[in-house]
MIMIDO-987463 format. One record per residue: residue number from 1; x, y, z of N, C-alpha, C in turn; residue in three letters. Coordinates in pm, whole numbers, plus 50000, padded with zeros to 5 digits. Example, Ala and Ser with C-alpha at 12.3 -4.5 7.8 and 13.67 -1.06 7.14 Angstrom:
<martors>
{1; {51319; 49431; 50780}; {51230; 49550; 50780}; {51320; 49670; 50780}; 'ALA'};
{2; {51285; 49775; 50708}; {51367; 49894; 50714}; {51290; 50003; 50787}; 'SER'};
</martors>
This chain:
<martors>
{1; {46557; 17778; 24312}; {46458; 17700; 24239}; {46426; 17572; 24316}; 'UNK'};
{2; {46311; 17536; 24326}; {46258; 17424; 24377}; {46298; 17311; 24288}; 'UNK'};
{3; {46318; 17218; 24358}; {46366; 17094; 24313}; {46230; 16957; 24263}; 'UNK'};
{4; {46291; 16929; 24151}; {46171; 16852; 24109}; {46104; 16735; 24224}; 'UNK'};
{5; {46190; 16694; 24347}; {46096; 16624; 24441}; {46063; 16687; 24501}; 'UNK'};
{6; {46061; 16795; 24550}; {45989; 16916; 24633}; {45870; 16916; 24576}; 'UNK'};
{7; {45854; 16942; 24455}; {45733; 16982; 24335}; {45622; 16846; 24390}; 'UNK'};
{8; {45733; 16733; 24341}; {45603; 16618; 24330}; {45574; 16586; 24504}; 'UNK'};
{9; {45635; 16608; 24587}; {45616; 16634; 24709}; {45490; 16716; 24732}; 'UNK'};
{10; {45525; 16839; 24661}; {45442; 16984; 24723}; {45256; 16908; 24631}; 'UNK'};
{11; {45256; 16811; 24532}; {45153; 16784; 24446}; {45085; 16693; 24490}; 'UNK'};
{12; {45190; 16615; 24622}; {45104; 16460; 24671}; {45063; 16560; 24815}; 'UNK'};
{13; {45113; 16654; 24840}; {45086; 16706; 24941}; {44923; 16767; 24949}; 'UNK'};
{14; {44901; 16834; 24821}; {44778; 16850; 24817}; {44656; 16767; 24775}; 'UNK'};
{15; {44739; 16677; 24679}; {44638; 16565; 24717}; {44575; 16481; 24860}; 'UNK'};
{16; {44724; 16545; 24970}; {44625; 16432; 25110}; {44537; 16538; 25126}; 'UNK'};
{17; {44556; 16707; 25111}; {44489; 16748; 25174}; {44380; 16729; 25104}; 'UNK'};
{18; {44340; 16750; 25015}; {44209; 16710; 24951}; {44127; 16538; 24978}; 'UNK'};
{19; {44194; 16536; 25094}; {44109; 16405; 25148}; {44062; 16443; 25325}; 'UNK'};
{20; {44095; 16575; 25354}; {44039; 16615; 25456}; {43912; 16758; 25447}; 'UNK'};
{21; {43821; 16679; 25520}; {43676; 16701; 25537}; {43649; 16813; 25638}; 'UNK'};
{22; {43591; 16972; 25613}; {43571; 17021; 25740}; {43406; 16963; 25746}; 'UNK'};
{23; {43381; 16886; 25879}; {43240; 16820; 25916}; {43126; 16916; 25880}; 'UNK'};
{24; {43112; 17038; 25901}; {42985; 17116; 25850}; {42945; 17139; 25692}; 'UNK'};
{25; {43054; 17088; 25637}; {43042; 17140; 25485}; {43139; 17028; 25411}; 'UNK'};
{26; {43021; 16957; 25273}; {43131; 16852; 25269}; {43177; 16869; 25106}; 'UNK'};
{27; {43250; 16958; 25143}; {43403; 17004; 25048}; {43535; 16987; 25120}; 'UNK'};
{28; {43644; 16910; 25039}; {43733; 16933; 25114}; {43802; 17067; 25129}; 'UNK'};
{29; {43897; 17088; 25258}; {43980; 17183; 25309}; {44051; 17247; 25185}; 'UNK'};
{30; {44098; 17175; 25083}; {44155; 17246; 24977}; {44060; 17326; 24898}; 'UNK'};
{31; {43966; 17260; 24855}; {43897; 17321; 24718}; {43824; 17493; 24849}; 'UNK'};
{32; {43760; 17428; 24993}; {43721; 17535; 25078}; {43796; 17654; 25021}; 'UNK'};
{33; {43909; 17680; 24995}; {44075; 17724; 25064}; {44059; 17811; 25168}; 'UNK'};
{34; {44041; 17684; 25229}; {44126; 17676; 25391}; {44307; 17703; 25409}; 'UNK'};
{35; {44304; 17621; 25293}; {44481; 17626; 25311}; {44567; 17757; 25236}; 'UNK'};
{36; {44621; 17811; 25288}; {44680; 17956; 25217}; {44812; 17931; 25161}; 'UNK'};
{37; {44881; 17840; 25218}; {45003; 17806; 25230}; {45064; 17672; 25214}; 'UNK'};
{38; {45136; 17601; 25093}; {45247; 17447; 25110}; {45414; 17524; 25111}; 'UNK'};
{39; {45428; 17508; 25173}; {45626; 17481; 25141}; {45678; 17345; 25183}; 'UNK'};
{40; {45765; 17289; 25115}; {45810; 17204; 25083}; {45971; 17236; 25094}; 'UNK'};
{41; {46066; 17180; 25221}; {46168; 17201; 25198}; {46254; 17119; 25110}; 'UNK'};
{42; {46361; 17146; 25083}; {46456; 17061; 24989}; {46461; 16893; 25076}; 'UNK'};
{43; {46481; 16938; 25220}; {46493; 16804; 25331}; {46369; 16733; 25305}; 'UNK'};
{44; {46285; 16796; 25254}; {46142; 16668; 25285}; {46021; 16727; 25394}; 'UNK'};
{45; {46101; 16884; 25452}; {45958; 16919; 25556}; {45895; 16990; 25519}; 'UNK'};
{46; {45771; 16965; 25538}; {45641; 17050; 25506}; {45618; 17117; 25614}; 'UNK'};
{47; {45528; 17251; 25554}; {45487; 17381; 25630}; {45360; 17434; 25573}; 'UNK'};
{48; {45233; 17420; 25615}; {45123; 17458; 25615}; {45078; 17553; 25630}; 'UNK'};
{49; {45054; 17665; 25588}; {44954; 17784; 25693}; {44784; 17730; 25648}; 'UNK'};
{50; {44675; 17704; 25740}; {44560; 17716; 25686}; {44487; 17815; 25799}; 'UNK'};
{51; {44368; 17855; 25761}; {44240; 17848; 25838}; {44211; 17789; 25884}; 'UNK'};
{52; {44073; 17813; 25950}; {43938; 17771; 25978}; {43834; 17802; 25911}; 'UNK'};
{53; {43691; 17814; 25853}; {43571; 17913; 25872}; {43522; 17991; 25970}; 'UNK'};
{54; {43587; 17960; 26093}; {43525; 18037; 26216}; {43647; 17994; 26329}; 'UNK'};
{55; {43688; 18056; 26386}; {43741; 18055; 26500}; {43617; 17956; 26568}; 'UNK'};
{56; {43526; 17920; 26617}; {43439; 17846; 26683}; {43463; 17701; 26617}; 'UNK'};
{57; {43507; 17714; 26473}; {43472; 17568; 26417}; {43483; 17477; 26524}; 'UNK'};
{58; {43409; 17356; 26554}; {43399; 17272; 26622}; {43498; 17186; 26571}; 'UNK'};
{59; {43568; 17163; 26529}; {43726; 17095; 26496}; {43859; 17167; 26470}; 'UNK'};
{60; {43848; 17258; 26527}; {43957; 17371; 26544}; {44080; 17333; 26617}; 'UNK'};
{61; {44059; 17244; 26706}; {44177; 17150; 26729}; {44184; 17007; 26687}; 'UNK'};
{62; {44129; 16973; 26644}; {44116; 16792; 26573}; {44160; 16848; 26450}; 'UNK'};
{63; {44090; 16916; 26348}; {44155; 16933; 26206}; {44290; 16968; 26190}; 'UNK'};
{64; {44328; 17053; 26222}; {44546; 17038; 26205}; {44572; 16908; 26206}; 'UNK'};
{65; {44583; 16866; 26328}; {44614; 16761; 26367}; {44572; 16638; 26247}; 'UNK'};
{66; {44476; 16647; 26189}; {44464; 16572; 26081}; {44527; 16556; 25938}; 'UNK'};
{67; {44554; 16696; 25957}; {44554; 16789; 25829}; {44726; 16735; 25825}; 'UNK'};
{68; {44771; 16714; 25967}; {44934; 16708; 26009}; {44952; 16587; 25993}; 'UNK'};
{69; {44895; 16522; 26055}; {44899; 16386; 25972}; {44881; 16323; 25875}; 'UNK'};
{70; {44791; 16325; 25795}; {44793; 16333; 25650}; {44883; 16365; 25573}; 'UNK'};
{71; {44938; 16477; 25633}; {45099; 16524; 25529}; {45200; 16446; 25576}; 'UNK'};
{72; {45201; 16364; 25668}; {45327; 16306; 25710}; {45291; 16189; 25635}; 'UNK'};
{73; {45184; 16107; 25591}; {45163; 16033; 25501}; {45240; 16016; 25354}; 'UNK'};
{74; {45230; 16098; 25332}; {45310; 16131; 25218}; {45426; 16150; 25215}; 'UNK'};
{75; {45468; 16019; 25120}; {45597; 15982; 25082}; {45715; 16066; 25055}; 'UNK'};
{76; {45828; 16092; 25128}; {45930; 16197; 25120}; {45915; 16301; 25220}; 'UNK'};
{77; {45792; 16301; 25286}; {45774; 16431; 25380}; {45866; 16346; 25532}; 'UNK'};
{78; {45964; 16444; 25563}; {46054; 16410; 25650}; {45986; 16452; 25818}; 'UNK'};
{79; {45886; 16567; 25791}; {45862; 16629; 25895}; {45681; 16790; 25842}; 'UNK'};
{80; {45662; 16705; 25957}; {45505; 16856; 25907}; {45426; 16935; 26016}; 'UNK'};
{81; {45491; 17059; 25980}; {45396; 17146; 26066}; {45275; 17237; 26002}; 'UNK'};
{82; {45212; 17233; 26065}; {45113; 17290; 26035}; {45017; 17432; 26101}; 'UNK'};
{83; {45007; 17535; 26099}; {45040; 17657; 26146}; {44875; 17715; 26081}; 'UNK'};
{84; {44775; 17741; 26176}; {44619; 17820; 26194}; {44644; 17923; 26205}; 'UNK'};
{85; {44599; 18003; 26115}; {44617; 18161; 26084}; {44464; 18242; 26105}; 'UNK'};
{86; {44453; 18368; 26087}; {44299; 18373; 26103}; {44336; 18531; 26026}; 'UNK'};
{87; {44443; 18603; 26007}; {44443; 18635; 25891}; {44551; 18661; 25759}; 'UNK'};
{88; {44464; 18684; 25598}; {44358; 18732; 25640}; {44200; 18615; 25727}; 'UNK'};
{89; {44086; 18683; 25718}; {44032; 18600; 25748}; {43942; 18520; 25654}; 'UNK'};
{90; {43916; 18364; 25627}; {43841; 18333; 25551}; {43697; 18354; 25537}; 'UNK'};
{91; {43665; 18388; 25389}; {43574; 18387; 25317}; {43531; 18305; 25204}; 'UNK'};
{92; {43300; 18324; 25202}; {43350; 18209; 25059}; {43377; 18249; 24953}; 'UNK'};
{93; {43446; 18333; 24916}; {43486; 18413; 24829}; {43667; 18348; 24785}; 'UNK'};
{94; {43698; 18263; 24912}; {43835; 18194; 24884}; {43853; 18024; 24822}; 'UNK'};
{95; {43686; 17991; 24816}; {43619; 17883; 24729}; {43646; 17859; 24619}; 'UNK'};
{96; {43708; 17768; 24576}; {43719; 17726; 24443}; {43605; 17729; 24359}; 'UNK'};
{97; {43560; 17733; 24245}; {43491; 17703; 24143}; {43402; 17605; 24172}; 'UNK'};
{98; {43490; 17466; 24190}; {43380; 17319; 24175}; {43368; 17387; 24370}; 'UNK'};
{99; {43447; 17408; 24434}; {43339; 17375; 24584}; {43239; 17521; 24570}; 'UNK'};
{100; {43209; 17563; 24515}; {43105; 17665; 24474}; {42980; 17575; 24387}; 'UNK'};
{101; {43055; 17497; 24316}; {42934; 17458; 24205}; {42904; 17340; 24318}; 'UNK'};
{102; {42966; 17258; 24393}; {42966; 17158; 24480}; {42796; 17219; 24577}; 'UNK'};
{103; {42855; 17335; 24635}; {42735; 17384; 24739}; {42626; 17451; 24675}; 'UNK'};
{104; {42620; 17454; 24538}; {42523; 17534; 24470}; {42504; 17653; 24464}; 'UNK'};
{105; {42652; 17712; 24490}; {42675; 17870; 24462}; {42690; 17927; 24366}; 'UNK'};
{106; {42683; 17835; 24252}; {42699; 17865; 24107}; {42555; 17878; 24032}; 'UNK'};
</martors>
């Protein structure tokens, strides 16, 4: 069982991510879901799996790196990796609700 600072860990965790922007589309990386994956160890390290929209994205190496920093922001995170997957592969079909109603897909 996960431990209740893991939890509030794993909750501020998605809050940084929801402060990172992919530049072509302005929803964040979370609501996108970009991100497939938080773990939260008992130690304090975080583990990411996300996407991209495209292997081409033009921040395909700047966004981790953001995305990695941002989580190290957050209080209790001892350590953060962050790990680009491609599958499966994203779709907007992995869009939240509001970033649907956000782009007028609703």
């Amino acid at each position: 069982m996960e431990s209740m600072s893991s939890l509030v860990i794993e909750a501020q965790v998605i809050e940084a991510l929801r402060t990172c922007f992919d530049p072509e589309i302005p929803v964040n990386i979370y609501e996108l879901g970009l991100i497939y994956d938080v773990k939260v160890e008992p130690a304090g390290a975080v583990e990411v799996r996300m996407t991209l929209t495209s292997p081409h994205c033009p921040v395909a190496q700047s966004l981790p790196a953001e995305v990695e920093a941002r989580i190290k922001e957050v209080p209790g995170v001892t350590d953060a990796r962050v790990e680009v997957v491609w599958d499966p592969p994203w779709e907007p079909s992995r869009m939240s609700e509001a970033a649907k109603l956000q782009l007028g897909m609703l």
